[in-house]
C-alpha positions as CSV (number, residue, x, y, z in Angstrom):
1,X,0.0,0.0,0.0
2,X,1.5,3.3,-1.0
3,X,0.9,6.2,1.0
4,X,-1.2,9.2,-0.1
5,X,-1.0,11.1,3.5
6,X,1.7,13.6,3.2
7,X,1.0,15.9,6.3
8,X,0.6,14.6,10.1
9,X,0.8,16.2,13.9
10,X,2.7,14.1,16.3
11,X,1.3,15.5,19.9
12,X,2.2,14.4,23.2
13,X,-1.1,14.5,26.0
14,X,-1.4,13.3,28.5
15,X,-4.0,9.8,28.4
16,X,-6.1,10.5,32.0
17,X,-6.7,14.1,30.0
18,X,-8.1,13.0,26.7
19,X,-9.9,10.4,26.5
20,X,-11.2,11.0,22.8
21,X,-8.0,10.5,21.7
22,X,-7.2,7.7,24.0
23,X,-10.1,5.7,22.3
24,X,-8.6,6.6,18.3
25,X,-5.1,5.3,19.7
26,X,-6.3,1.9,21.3
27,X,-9.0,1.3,18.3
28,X,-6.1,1.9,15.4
29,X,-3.6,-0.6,17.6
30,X,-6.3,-2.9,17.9
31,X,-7.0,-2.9,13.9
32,X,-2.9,-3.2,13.4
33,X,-2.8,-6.4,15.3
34,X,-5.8,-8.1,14.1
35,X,-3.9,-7.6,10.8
36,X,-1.2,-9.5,11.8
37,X,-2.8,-12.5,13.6
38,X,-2.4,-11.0,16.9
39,X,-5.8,-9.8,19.4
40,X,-4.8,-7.2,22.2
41,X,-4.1,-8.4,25.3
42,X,-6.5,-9.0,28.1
43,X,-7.1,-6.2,30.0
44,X,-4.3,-4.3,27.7
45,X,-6.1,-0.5,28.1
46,X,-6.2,-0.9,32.0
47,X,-3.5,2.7,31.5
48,X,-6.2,5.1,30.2
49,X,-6.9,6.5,33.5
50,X,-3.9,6.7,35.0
51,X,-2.1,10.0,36.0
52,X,1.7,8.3,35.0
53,X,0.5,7.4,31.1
54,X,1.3,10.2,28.1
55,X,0.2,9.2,25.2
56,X,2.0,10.6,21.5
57,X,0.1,10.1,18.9
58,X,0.5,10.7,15.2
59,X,-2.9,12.1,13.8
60,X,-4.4,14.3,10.8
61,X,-3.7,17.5,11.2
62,X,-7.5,18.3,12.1
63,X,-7.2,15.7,14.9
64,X,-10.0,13.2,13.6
65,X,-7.9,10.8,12.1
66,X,-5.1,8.8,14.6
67,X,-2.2,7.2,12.2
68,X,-0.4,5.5,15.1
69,X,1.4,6.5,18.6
70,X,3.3,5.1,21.6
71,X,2.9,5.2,25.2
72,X,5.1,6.8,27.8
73,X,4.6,4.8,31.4
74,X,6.1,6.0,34.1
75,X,6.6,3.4,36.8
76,X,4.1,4.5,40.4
77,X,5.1,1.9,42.4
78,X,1.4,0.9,42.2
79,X,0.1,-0.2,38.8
80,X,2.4,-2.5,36.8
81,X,4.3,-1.5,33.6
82,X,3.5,-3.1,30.5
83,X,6.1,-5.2,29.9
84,X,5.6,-6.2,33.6
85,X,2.2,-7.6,32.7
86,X,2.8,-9.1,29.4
87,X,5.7,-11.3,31.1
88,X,5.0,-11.8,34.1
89,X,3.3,-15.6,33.1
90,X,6.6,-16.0,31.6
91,X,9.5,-14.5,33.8
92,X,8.9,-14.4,37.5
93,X,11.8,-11.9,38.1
94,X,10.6,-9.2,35.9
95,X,8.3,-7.4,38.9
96,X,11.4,-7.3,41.4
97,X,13.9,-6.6,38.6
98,X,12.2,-3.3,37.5
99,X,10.9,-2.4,40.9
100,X,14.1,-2.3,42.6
101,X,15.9,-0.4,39.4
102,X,12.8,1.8,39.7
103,X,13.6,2.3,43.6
104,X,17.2,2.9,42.9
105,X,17.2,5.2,40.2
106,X,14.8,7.7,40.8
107,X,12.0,5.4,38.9
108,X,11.9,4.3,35.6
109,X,9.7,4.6,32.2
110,X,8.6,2.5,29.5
111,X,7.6,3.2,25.6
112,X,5.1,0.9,25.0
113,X,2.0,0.7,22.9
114,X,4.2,1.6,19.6
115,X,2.0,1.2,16.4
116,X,1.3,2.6,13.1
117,X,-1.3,2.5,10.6
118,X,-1.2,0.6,6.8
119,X,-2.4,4.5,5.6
120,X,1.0,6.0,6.3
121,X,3.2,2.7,5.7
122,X,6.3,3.5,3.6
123,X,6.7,7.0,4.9
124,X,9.3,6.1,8.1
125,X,6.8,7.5,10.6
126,X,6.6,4.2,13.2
127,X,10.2,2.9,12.3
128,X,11.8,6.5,12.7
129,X,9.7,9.3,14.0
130,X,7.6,8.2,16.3
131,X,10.3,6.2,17.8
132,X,12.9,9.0,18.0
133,X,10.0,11.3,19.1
134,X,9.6,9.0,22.3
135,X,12.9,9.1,23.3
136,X,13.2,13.2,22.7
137,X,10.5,13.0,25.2
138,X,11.4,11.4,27.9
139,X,13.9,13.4,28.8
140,X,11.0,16.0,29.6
141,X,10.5,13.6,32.5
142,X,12.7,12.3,35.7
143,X,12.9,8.8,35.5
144,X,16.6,7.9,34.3
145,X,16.3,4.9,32.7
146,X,14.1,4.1,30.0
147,X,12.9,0.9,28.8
148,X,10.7,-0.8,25.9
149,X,9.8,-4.1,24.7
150,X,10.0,-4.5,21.6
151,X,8.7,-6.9,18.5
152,X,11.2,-8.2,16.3
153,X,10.2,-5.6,13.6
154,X,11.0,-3.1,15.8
155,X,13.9,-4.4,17.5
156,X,15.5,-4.1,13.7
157,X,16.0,-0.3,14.8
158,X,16.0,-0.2,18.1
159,X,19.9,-0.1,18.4
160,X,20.3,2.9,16.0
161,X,18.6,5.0,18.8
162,X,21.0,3.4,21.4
163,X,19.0,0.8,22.9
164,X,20.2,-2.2,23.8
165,X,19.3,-6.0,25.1
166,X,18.2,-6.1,29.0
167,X,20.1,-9.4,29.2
168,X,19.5,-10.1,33.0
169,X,15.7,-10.9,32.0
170,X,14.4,-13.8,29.5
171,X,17.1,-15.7,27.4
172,X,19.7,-12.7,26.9
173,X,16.3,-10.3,26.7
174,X,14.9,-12.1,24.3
175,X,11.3,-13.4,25.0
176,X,8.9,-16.1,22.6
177,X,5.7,-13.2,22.6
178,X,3.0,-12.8,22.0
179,X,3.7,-16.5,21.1
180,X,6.1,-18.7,19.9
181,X,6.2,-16.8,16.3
182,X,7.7,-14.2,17.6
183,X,10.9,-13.7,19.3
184,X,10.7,-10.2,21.2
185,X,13.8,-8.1,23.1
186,X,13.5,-6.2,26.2
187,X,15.6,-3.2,25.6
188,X,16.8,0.1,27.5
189,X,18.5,3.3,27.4
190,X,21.1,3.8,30.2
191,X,21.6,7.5,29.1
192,X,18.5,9.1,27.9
193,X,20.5,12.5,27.8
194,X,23.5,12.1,26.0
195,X,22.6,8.6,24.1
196,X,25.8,7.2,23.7
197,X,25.1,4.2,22.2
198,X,23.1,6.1,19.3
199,X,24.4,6.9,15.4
200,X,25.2,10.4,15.6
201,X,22.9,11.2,13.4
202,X,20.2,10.3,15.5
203,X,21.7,11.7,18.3
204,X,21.5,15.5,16.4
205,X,17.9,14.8,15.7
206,X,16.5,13.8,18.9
207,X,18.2,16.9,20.3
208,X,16.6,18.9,18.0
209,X,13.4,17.7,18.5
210,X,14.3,18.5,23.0
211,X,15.2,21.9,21.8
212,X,12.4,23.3,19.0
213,X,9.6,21.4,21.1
214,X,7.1,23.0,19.0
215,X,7.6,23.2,15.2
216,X,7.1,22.1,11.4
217,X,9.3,19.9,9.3
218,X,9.8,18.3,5.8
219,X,11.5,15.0,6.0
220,X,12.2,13.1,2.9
221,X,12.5,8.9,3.1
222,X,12.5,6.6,-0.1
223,X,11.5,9.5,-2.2
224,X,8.5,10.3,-0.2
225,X,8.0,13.4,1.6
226,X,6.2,14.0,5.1
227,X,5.5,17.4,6.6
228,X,5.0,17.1,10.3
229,X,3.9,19.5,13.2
230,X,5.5,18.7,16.0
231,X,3.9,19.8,19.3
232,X,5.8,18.1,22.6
């Protein structure tokens, strides 16, 4: 499917605070992964009301239309994170593992939730901006660390923004989820500030993105261009 959409905003909200747009996110996963084989998770929107979730989401520029989004959870002490509750049937450590990091480094946040739509495929927005938009994010809030678990599509580029394999969990991160089909990584960012482990490229982009906050771009990818508002 090639692309016609040429124009996007990519807004941060917070979830608990708009709940319209909360319902566009959570339908559009939904309709991703039923495309793939795959049904949401039981009780998988249990975040929407909670004060610790921000939502970005990548929309029309009028608001009606959601193209696709991530989740930024920041770990209470009370409600599990989500790749808490997706392993936990799996990995028994993965509550005290995260909750003491969480208690010894000022807390800790997870990019979950990450998704894009087949209207805007081939135009880099899931794979590269949205991704590099959560990062440029989280350094808006405390936590230090930053984790995310990712699919094995995703995990492809997950080490271009620095990420890498949480090898104390699963077998060397790696996890067989949602089932055995897939072989997914638990990753995280040591240093969400200066990103060591990230091409420099991306590096000079995410700061940019920390910096402007608010702003319009033209990005080019494969010959296809995308204009989009950024307002974090």
């Amino acid at each position: 499917m090639v692309s016609e959409i040429s124009e996007v905003r990519l807004r941060i909200t917070k979830a608990c605070d708009d709940q319209s747009t909360v319902k566009k996110y959570i339908r559009g996963h939904e309709e991703v992964l039923l495309h793939n084989g795959v049904k949401l998770s039981e009780g998988y929107d249990y975040w929407q009301n909670l004060d610790s979730v921000y939502l970005l989401v990548a929309e029309s520029i009028d608001g009606e239309l959601c193209y696709g989004g991530s989740r930024i959870h920041l770990w209470n002490g009370i409600d599990s994170l989500p790749v808490q509750s997706f392993l936990a049937p799996i990995e028994s450590r993965v509550f005290p593992e995260l909750d003491s990091l969480a208690q010894n480094n000022g807390g800790i946040l997870e990019i979950a939730g990450l998704w894009n739509s087949r209207l805007v495929a081939g135009l880099g927005l899931g794979s590269e901006h949205i991704i590099r938009t959560s990062i440029a994010v989280s350094a808006f809030l405390a936590p230090k660390l930053v984790f995310t678990f990712c699919s094995p599509f995703v995990s492809r580029f997950a080490d271009e923004f620095g990420f890498l394999p949480y090898k104390n969990l699963g077998k060397e991160g790696k996890f067989p989820f949602p089932d055995e089909r897939w072989m997914s990584t638990i990753n995280f960012l040591e240093d969400k500030i200066n990103l060591p482990n990230a091409k420099e490229e991306e590096r000079i982009k995410i700061n940019e993105l920390r910096e402007k906050k608010c702003f319009v771009k033209e990005y080019s990818s494969r010959g296809r261009n995308l204009k989009i508002h950024f307002q974090l």
